[in-house]
Biotite code that builds the C-alpha atoms (Angstrom):
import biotite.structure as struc

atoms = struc.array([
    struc.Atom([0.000, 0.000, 0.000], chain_id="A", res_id=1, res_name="UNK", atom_name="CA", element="C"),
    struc.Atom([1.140, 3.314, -1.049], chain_id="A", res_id=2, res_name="UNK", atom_name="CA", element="C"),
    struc.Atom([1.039, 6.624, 1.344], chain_id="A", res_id=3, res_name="UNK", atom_name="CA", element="C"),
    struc.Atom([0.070, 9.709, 0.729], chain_id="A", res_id=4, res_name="UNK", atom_name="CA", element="C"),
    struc.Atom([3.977, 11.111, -0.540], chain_id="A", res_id=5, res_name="UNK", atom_name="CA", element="C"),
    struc.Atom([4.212, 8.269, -2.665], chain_id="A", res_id=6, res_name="UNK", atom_name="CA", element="C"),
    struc.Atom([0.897, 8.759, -5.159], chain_id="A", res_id=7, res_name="UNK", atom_name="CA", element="C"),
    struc.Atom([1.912, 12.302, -4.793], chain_id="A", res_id=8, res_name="UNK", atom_name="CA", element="C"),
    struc.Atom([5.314, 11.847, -5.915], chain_id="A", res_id=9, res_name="UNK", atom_name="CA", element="C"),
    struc.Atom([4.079, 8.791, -8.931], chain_id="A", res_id=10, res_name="UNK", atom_name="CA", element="C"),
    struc.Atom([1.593, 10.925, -10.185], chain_id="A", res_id=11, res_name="UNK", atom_name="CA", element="C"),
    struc.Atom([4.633, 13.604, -10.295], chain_id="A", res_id=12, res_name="UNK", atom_name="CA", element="C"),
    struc.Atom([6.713, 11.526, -12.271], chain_id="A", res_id=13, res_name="UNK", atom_name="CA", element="C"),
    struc.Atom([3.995, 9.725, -14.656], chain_id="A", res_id=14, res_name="UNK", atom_name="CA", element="C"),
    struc.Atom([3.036, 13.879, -15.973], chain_id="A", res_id=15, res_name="UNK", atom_name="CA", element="C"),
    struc.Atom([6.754, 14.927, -15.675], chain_id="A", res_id=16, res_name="UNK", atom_name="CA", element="C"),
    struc.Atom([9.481, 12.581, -16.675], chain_id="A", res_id=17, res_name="UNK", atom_name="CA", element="C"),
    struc.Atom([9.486, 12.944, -20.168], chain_id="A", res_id=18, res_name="UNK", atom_name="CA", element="C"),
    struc.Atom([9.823, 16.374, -20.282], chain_id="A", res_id=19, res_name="UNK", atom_name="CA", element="C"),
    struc.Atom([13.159, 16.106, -17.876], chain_id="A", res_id=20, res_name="UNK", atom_name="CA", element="C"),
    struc.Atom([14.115, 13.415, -20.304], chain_id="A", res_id=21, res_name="UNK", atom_name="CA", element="C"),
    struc.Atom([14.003, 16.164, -23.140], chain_id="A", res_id=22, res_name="UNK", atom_name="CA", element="C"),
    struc.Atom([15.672, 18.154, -21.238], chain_id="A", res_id=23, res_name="UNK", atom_name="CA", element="C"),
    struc.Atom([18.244, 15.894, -19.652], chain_id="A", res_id=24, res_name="UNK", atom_name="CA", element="C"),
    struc.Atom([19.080, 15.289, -23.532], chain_id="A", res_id=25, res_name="UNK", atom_name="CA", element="C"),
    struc.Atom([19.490, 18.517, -24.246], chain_id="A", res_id=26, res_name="UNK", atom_name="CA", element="C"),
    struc.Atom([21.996, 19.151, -21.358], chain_id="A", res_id=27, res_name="UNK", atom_name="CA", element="C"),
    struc.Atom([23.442, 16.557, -22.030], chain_id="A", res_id=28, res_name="UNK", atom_name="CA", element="C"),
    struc.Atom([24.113, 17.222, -25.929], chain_id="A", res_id=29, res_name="UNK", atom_name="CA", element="C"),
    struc.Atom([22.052, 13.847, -27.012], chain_id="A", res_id=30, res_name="UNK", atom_name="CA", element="C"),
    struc.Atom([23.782, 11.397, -24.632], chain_id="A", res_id=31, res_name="UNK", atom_name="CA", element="C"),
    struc.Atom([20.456, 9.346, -24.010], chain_id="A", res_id=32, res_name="UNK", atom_name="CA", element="C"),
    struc.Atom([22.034, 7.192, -21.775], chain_id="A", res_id=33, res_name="UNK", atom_name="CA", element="C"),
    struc.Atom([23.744, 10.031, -19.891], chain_id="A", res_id=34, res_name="UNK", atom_name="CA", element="C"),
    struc.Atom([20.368, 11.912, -19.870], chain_id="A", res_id=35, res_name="UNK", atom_name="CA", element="C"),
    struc.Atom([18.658, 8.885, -18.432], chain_id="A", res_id=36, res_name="UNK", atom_name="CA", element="C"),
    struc.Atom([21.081, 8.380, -15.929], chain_id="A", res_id=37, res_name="UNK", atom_name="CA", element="C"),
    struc.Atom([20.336, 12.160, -14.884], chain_id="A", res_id=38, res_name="UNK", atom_name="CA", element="C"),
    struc.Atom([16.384, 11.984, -14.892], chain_id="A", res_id=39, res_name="UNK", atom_name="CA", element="C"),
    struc.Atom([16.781, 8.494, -12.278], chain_id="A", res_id=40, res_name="UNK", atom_name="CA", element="C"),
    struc.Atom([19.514, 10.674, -10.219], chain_id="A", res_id=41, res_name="UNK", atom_name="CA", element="C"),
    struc.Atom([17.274, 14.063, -10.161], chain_id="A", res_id=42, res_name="UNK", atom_name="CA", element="C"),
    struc.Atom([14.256, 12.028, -9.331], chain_id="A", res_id=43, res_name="UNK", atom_name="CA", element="C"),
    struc.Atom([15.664, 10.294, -6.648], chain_id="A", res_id=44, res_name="UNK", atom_name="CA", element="C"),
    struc.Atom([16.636, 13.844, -4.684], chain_id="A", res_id=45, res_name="UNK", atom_name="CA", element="C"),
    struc.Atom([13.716, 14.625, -5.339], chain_id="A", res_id=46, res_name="UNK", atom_name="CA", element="C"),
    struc.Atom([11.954, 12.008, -3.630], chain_id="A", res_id=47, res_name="UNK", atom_name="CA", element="C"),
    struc.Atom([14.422, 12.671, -0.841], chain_id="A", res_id=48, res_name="UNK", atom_name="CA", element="C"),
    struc.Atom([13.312, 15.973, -0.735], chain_id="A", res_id=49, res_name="UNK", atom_name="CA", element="C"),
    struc.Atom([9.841, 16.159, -1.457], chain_id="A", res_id=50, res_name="UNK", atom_name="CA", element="C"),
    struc.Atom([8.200, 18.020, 1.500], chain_id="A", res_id=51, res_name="UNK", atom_name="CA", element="C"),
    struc.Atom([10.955, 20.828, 0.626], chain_id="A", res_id=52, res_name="UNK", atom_name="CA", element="C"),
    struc.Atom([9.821, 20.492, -3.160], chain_id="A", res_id=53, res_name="UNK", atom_name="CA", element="C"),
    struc.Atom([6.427, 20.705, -1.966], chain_id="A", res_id=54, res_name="UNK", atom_name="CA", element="C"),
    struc.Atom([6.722, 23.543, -0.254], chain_id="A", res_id=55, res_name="UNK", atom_name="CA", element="C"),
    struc.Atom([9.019, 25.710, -2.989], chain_id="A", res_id=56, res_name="UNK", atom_name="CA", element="C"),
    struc.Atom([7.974, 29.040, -4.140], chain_id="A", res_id=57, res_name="UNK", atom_name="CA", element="C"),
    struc.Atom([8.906, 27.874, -7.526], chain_id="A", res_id=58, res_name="UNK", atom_name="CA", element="C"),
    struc.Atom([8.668, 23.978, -8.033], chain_id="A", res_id=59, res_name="UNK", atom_name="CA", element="C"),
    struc.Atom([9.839, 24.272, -12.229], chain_id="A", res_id=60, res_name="UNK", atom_name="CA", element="C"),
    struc.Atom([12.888, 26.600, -10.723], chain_id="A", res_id=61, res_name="UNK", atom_name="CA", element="C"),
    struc.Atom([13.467, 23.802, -7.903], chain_id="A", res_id=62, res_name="UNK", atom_name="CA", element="C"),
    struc.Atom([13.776, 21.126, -10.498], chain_id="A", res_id=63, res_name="UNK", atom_name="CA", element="C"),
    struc.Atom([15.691, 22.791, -12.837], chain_id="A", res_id=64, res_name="UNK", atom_name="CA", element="C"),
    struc.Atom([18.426, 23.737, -10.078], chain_id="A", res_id=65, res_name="UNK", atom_name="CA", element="C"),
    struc.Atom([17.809, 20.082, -8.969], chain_id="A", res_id=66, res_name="UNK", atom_name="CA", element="C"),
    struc.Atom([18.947, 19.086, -12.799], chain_id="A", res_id=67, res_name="UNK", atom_name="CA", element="C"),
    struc.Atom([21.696, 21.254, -13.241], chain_id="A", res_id=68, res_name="UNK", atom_name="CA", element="C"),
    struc.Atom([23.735, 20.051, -9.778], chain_id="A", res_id=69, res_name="UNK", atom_name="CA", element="C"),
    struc.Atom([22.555, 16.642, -10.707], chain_id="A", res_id=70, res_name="UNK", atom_name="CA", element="C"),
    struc.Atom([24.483, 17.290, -14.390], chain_id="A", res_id=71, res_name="UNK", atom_name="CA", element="C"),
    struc.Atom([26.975, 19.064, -12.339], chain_id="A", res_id=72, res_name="UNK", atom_name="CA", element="C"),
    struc.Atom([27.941, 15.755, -9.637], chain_id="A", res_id=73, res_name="UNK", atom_name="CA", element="C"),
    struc.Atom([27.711, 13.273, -12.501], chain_id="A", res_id=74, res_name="UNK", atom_name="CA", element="C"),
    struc.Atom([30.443, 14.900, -14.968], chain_id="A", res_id=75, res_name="UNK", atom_name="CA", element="C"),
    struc.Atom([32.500, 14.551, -11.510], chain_id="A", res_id=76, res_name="UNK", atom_name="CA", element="C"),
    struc.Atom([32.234, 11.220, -11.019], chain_id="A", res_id=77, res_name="UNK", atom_name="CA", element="C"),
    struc.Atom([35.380, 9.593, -11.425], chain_id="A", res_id=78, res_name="UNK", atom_name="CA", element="C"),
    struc.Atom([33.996, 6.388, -13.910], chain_id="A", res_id=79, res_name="UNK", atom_name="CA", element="C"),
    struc.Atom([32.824, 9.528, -16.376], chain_id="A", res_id=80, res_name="UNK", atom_name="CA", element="C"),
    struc.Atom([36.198, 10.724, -16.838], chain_id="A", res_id=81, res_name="UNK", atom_name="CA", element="C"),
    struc.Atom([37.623, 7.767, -17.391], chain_id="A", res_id=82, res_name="UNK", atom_name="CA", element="C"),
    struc.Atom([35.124, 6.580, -20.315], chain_id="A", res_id=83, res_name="UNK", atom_name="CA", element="C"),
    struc.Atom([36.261, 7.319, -23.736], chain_id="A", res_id=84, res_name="UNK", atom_name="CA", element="C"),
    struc.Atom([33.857, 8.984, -26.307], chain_id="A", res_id=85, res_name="UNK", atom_name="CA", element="C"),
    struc.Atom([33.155, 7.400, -29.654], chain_id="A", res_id=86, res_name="UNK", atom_name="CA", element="C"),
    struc.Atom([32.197, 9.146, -32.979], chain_id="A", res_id=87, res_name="UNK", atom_name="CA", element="C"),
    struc.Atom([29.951, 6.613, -34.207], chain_id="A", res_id=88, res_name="UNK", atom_name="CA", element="C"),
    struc.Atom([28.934, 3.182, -31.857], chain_id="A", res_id=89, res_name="UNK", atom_name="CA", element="C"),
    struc.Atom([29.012, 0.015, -34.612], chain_id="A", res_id=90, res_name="UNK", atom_name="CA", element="C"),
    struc.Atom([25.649, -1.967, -35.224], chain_id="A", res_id=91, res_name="UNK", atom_name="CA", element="C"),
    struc.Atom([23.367, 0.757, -34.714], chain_id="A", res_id=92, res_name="UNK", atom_name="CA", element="C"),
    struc.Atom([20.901, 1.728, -37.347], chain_id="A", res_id=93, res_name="UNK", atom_name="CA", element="C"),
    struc.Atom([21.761, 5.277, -39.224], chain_id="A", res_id=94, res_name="UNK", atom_name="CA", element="C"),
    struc.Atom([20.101, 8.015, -36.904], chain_id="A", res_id=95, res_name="UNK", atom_name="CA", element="C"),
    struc.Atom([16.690, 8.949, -38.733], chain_id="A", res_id=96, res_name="UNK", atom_name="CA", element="C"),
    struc.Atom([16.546, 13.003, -39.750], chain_id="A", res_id=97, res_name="UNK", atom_name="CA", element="C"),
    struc.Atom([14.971, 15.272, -36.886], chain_id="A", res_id=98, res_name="UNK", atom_name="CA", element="C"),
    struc.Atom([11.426, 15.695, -36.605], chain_id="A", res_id=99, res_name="UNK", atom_name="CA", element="C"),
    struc.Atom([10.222, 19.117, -35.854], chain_id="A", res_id=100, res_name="UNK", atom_name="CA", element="C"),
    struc.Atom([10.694, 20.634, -32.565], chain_id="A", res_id=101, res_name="UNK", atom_name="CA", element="C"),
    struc.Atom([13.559, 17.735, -31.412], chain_id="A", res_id=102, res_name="UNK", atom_name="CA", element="C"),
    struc.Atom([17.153, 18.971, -31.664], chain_id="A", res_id=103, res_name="UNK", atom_name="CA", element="C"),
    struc.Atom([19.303, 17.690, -34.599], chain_id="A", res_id=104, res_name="UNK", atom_name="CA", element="C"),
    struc.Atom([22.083, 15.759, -34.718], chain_id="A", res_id=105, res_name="UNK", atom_name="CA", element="C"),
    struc.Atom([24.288, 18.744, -35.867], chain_id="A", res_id=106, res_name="UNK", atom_name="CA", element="C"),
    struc.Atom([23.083, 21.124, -32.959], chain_id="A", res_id=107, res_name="UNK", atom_name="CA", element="C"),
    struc.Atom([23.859, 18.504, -30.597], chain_id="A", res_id=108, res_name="UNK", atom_name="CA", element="C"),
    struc.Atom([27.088, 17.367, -31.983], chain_id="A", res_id=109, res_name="UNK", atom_name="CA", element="C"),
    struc.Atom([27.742, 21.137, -31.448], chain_id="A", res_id=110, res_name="UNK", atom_name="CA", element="C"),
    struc.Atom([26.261, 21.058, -28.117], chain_id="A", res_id=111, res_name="UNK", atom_name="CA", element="C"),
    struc.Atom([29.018, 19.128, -26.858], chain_id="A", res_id=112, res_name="UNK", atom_name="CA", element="C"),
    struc.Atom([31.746, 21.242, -27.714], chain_id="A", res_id=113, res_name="UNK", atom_name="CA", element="C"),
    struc.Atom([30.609, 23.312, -24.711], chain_id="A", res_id=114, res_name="UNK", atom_name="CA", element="C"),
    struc.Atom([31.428, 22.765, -21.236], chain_id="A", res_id=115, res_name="UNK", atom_name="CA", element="C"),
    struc.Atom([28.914, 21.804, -18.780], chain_id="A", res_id=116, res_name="UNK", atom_name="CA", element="C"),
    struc.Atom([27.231, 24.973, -17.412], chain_id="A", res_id=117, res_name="UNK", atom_name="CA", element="C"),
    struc.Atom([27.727, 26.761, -20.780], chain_id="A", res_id=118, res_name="UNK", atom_name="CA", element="C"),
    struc.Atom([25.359, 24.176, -22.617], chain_id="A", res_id=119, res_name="UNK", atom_name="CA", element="C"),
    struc.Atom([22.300, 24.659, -19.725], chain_id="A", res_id=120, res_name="UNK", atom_name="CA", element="C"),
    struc.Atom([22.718, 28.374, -19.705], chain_id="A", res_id=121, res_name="UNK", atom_name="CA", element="C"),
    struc.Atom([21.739, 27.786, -23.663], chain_id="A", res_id=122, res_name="UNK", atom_name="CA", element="C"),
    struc.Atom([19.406, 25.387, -22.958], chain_id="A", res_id=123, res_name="UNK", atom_name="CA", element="C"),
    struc.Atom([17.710, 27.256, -20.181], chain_id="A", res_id=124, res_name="UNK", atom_name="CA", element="C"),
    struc.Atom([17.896, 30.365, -22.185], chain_id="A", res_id=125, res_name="UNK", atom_name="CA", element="C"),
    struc.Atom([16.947, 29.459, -25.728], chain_id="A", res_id=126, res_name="UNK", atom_name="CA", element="C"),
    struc.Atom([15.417, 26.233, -25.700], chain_id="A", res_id=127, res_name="UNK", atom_name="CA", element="C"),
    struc.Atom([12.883, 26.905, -22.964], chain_id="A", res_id=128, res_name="UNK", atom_name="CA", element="C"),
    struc.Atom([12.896, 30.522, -23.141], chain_id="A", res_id=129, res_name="UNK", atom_name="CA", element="C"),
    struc.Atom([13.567, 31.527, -19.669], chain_id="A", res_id=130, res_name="UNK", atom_name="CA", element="C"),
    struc.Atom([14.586, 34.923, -18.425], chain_id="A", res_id=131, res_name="UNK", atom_name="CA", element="C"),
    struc.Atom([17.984, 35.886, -17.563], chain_id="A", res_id=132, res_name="UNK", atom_name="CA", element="C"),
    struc.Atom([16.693, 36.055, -13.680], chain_id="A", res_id=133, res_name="UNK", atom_name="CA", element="C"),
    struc.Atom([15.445, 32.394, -14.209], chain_id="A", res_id=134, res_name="UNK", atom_name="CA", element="C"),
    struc.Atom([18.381, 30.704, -15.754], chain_id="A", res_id=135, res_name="UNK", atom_name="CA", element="C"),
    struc.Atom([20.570, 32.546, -13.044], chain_id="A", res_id=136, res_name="UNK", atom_name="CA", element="C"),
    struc.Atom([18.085, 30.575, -10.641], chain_id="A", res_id=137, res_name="UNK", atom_name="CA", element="C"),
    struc.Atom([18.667, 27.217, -12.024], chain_id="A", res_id=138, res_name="UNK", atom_name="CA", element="C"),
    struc.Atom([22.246, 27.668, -12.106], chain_id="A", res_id=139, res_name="UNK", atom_name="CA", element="C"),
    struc.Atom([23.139, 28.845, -9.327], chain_id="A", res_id=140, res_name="UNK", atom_name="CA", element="C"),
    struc.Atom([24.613, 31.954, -10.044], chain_id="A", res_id=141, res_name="UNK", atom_name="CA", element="C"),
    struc.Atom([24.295, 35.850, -10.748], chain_id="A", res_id=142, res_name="UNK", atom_name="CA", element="C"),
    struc.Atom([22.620, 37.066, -13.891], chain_id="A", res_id=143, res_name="UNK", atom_name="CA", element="C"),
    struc.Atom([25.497, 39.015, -15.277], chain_id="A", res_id=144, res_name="UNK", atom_name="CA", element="C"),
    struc.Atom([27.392, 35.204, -15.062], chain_id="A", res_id=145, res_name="UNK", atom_name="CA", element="C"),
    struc.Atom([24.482, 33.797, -17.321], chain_id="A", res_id=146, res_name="UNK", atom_name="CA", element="C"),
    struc.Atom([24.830, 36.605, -19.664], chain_id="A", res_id=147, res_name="UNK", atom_name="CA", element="C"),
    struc.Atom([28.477, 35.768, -19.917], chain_id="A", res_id=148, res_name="UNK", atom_name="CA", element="C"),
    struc.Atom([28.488, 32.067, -20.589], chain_id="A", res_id=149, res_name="UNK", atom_name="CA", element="C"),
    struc.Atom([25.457, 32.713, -22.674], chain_id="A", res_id=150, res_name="UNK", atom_name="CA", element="C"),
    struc.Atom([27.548, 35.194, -25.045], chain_id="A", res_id=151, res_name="UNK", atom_name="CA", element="C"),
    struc.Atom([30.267, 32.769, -24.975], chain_id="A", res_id=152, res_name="UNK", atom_name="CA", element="C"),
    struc.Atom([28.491, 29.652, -25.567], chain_id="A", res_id=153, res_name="UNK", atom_name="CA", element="C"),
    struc.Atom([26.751, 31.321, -28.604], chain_id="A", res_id=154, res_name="UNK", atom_name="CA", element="C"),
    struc.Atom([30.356, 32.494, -29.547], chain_id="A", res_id=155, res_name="UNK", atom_name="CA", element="C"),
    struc.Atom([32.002, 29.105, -29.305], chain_id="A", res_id=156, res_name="UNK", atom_name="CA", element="C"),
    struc.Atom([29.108, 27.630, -31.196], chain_id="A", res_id=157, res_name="UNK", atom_name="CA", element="C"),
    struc.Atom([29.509, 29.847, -34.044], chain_id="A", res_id=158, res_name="UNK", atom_name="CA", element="C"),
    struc.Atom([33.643, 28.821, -34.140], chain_id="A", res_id=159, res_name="UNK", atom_name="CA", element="C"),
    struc.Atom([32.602, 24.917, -33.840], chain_id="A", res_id=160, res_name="UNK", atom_name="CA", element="C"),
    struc.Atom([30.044, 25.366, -36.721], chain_id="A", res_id=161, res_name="UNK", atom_name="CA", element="C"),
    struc.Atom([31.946, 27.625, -38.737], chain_id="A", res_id=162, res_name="UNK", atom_name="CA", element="C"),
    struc.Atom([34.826, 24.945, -38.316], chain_id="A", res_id=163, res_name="UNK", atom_name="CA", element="C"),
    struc.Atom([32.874, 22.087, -39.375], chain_id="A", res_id=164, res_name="UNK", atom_name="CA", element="C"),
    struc.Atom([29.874, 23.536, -41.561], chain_id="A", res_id=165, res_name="UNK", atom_name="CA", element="C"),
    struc.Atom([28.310, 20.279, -42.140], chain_id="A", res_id=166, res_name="UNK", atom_name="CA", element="C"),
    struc.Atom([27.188, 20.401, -38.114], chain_id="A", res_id=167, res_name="UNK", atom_name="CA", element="C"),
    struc.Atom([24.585, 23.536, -39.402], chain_id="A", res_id=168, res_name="UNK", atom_name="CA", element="C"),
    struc.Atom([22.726, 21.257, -41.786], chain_id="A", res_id=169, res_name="UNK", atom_name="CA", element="C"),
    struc.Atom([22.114, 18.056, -40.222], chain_id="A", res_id=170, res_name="UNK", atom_name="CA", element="C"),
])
């Protein structure tokens, strides 16, 4: 038998999760498994904290502040900086073209040029449209910070594209 926190918190996740999956992916510049990995971690500190959730002024700024220290302790895990990227993973089927409104493979592949915290100021910013004041929220930081690693994410993005101009068309 379930309490009262639990139907609470599985009715939570049942209308939520695939929206932090989307945006797991994003922050994660396509890594599904990585972005998986994030959602279960985020979810479970959530459930940890849910009377504090609960209670938040702002439960969409709690969870996205939840997501980005949740990003933030997994690229410091010691296993993830040992694991070695590959360009293409054999046996797979060809990845099919984007649909409208999901991210394409070029964006993303230029996604993960960026460091960490650059990439969700972007994501925050552009993908989801939040304020300046907002994104500063999730992050963790001041406002004039997320207008500087927004400026320089966009400029990095434009060197990585302009680099490798195939990354603008897929």
């Amino acid at each position: 038998m379930r309490s009262e926190r639990d139907e609470q918190f599985h009715r939570f996740v049942v209308s939520r999760r695939s929206g932090l999956v989307r945006t797991a992916t994003l922050l994660t510049a396509g890594d599904a498994h990585l972005a998986e990995d994030l959602v279960q971690s985020v979810l479970t500190k959530l459930y940890v904290a849910w009377p504090a959730f609960q209670r938040a002024d702002n439960p969409d700024g709690y969870l996205r502040r939840v997501m980005v220290n949740a990003l933030t302790d997994e690229r410091r895990r010691w296993w993830r900086r040992r694991e070695e990227s590959m360009a293409d993973v054999p046996d797979l089927p060809a990845a099919e073209p984007a649909r409208d409104g999901e991210t394409s493979e070029g964006l993303r592949a230029a996604l993960k040029q960026l460091p960490p915290r650059m990439r969700a100021a972007l994501v925050f910013r552009y993908f989801y449209d939040l304020d300046v004041a907002d994104t500063a929220d999730a992050l963790g930081c001041s406002e004039g910070t997320v207008k500087s690693q927004t400026a320089r994410a966009l400029d990095r993005l434009r060197v990585v594209i302009g680099q490798n101009p195939s990354l603008a068309h897929r």
